[in-house]
C-alpha positions as CSV (number, residue, x, y, z in Angstrom):
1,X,0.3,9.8,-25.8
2,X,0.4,6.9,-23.2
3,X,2.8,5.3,-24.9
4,X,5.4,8.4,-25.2
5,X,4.6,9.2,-21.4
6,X,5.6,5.5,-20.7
7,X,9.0,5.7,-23.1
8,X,9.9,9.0,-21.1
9,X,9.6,7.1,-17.6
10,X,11.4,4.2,-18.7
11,X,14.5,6.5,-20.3
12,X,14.2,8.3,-16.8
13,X,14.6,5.1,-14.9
14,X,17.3,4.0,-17.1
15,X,19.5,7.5,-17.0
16,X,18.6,8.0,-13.4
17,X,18.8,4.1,-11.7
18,X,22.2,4.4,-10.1
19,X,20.4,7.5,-8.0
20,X,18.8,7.3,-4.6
21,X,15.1,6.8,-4.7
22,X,14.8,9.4,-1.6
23,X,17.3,11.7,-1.9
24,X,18.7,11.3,-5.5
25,X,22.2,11.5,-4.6
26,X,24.5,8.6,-6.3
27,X,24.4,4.9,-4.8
28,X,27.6,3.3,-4.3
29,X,28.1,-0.1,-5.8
30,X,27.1,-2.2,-2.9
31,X,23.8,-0.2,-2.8
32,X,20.3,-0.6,-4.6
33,X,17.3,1.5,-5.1
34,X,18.0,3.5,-1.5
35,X,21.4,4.8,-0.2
36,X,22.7,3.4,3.1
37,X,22.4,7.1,4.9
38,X,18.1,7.1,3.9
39,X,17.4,3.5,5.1
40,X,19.0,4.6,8.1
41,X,17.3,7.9,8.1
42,X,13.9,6.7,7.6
43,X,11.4,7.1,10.1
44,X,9.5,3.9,11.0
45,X,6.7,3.5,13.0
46,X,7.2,0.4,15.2
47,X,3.6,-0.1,14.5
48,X,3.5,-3.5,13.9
49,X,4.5,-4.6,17.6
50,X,1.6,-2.5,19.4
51,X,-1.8,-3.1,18.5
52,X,-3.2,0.3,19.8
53,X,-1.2,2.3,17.6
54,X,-2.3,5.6,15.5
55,X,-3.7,4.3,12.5
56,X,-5.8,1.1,14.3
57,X,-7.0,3.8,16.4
58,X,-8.6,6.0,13.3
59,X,-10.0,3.2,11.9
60,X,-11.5,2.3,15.3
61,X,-15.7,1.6,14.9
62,X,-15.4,2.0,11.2
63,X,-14.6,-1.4,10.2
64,X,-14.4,-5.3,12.7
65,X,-10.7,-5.2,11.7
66,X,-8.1,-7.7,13.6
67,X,-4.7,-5.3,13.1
68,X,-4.3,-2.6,11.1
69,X,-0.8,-0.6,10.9
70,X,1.6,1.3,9.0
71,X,5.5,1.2,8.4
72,X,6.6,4.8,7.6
73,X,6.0,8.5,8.8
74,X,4.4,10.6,5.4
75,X,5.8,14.0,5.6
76,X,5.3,16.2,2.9
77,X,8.9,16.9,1.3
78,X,10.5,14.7,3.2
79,X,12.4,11.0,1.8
80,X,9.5,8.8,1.9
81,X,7.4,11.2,-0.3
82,X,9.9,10.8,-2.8
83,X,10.4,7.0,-2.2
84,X,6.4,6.9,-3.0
85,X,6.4,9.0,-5.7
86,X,9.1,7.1,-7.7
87,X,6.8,4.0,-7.3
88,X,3.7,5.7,-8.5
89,X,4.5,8.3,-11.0
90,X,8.1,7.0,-12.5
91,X,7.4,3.1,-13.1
92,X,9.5,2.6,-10.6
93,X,7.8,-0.4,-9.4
94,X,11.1,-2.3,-7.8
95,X,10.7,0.5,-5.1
96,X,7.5,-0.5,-4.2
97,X,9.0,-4.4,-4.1
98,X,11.8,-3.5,-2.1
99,X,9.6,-1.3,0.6
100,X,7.3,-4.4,0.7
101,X,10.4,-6.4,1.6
102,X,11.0,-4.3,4.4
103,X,7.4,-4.2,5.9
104,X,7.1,-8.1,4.9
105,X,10.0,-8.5,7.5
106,X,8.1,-5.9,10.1
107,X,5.4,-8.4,9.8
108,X,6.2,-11.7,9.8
109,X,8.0,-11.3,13.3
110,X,4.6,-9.3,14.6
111,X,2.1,-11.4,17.3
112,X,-1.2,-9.4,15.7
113,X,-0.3,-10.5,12.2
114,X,-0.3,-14.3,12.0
115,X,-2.1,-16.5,10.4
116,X,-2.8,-14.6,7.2
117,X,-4.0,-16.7,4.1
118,X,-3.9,-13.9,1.3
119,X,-2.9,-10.6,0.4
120,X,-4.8,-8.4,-1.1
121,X,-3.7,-4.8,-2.8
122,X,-6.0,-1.5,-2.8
123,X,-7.4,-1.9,-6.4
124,X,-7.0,1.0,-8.6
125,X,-9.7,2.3,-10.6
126,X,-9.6,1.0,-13.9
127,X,-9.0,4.3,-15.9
128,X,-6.5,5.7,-13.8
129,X,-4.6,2.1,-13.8
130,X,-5.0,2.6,-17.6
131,X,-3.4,5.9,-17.8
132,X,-0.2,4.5,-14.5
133,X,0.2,1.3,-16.0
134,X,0.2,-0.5,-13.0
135,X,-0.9,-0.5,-9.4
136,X,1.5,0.8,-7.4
137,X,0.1,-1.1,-4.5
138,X,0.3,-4.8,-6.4
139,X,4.3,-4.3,-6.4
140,X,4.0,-3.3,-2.4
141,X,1.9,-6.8,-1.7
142,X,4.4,-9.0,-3.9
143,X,7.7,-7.8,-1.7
144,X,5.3,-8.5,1.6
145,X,4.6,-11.7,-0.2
146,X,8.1,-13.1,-0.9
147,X,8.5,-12.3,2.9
148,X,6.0,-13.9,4.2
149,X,5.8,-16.8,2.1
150,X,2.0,-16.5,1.2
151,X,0.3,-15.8,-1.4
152,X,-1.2,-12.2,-3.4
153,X,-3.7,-11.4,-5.4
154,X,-4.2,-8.5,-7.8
155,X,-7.6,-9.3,-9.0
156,X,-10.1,-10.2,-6.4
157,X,-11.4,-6.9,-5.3
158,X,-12.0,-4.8,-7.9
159,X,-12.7,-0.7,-8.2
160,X,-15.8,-0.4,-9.5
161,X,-16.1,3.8,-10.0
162,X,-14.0,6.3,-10.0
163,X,-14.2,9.1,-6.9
164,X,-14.1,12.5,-5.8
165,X,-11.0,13.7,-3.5
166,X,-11.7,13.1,0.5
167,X,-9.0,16.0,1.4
168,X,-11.8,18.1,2.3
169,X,-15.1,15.7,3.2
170,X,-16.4,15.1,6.5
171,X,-15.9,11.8,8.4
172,X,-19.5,10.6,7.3
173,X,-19.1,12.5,3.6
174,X,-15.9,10.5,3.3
175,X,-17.8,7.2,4.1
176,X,-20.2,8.2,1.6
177,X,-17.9,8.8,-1.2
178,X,-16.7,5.3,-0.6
179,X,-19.7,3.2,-0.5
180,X,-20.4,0.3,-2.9
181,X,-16.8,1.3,-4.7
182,X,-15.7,-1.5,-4.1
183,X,-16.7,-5.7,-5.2
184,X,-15.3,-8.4,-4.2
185,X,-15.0,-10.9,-7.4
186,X,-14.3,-14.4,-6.4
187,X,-16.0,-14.5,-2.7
188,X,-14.7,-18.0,-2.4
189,X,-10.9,-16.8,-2.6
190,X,-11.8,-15.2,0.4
191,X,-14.4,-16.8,2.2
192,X,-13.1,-18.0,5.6
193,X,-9.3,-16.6,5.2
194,X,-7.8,-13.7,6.9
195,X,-6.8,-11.7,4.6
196,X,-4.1,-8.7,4.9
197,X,-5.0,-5.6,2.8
198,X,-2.4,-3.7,1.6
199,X,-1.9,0.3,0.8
200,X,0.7,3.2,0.1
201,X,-0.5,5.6,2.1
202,X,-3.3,5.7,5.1
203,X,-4.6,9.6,5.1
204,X,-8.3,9.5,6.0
205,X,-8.8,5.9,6.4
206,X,-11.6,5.7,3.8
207,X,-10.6,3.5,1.1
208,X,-9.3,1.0,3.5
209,X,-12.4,1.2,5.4
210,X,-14.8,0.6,2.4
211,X,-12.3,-2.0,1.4
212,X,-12.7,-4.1,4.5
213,X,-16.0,-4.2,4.9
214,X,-16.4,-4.9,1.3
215,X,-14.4,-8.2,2.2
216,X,-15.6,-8.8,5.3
217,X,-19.6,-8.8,3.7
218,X,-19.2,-11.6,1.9
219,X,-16.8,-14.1,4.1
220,X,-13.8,-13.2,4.7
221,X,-12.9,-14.2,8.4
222,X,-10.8,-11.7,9.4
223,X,-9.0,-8.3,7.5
224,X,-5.9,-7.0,9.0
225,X,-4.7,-3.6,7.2
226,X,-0.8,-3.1,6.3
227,X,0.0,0.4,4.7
228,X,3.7,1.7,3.5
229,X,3.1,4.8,5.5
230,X,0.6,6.8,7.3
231,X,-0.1,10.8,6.5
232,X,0.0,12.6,9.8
């Protein structure tokens, strides 16, 4: 059944690849993956240039992070829902390259986010990377990569059970759901590097959190957080 699901995207992404990924209207020849009017249209953050920005702020006293940001406004129905849900639901994992292009960019020109050894992805759990294929957030963390000229890794912290949605948890039920998800594999990948820890979207703030302290516990120096968009 996997298999047929994964012929269906890939006939999808072949009949449909001339197409905006955001507003699905045809590209003209000069154009890939996202028409000239959407990358215009998008609505970016700026986040990267102030350290006191929205998402650093709701992750304030949850975790000893150095930066943490985002590059996109998530708005339900809007472009860079579709953008995101090409990448995670219709293998369309070039998307996800080409956004982390464009926040590898953001970054690499930002004063809070120097001096980063490693990049890290949000881990997926290992059933539901079974039944995607892939980790939509690896594919984000290799376009930052190019960019910035250092180095990713998809395996280092790992997803060690599956949980429950957050949607409707409490701040401290959230933290709850989260804790001891996550492992950190190879501690002496990480041990004394800053480390930039990469994710689609920022909603609650709990993954990331768990994440960082999951790094942070057994040496990393420093975690700075670098998301594709943050849920209002």
């Amino acid at each position: 059944m996997l298999q047929v699901k994964q012929w269906c995207n890939d006939l999808i992404g072949l009949l449909f690849s001339n197409l905006c990924n955001a507003c699905g209207e045809a590209l003209y020849h000069s154009e890939y993956l996202i028409c000239t009017k959407c990358l215009y249209d998008l609505p970016f953050t700026d986040y990267h240039q102030h350290a006191e920005n929205r998402v650093a702020k709701q992750l304030w006293g949850r975790a000893p992070l150095n930066a943490a940001m985002a590059m996109l406004y998530f708005r339900k129905g809007a472009k860079v829902q579709n953008l995101i849900h090409n990448l995670k639901y219709n293998s369309r994992t070039d998307v996800g390259v080409v956004l982390g292009n464009m926040l590898g960019e953001r970054l690499k020109i930002s004063a809070i986010y120097q001096n980063i050894d490693l990049i890290i992805p949000v881990p997926l759990h290992h059933k539901k990377y079974r039944h995607r294929g892939y980790n939509q957030c690896t594919f984000i963390a290799e376009g930052i990569a190019q960019e910035m000229k250092i180095e990713f890794s998809e395996g280092i912290l790992v997803r060690n059970k599956a949980t429950e949605s957050q949607t409707k948890k409490s701040r401290y039920n959230r933290y709850q759901n989260m804790k001891d998800v996550f492992q950190v594999n190879s501690i002496e990948s990480i041990t004394g590097k800053h480390i930039l820890l990469v994710d689609d979207v920022i909603t609650t703030g709990a993954t990331l959190e768990a994440c960082a302290n999951a790094l942070l516990a057994v040496g990393a120096t420093k975690v700075s957080i670098a998301a594709l968009a943050f849920a209002e």
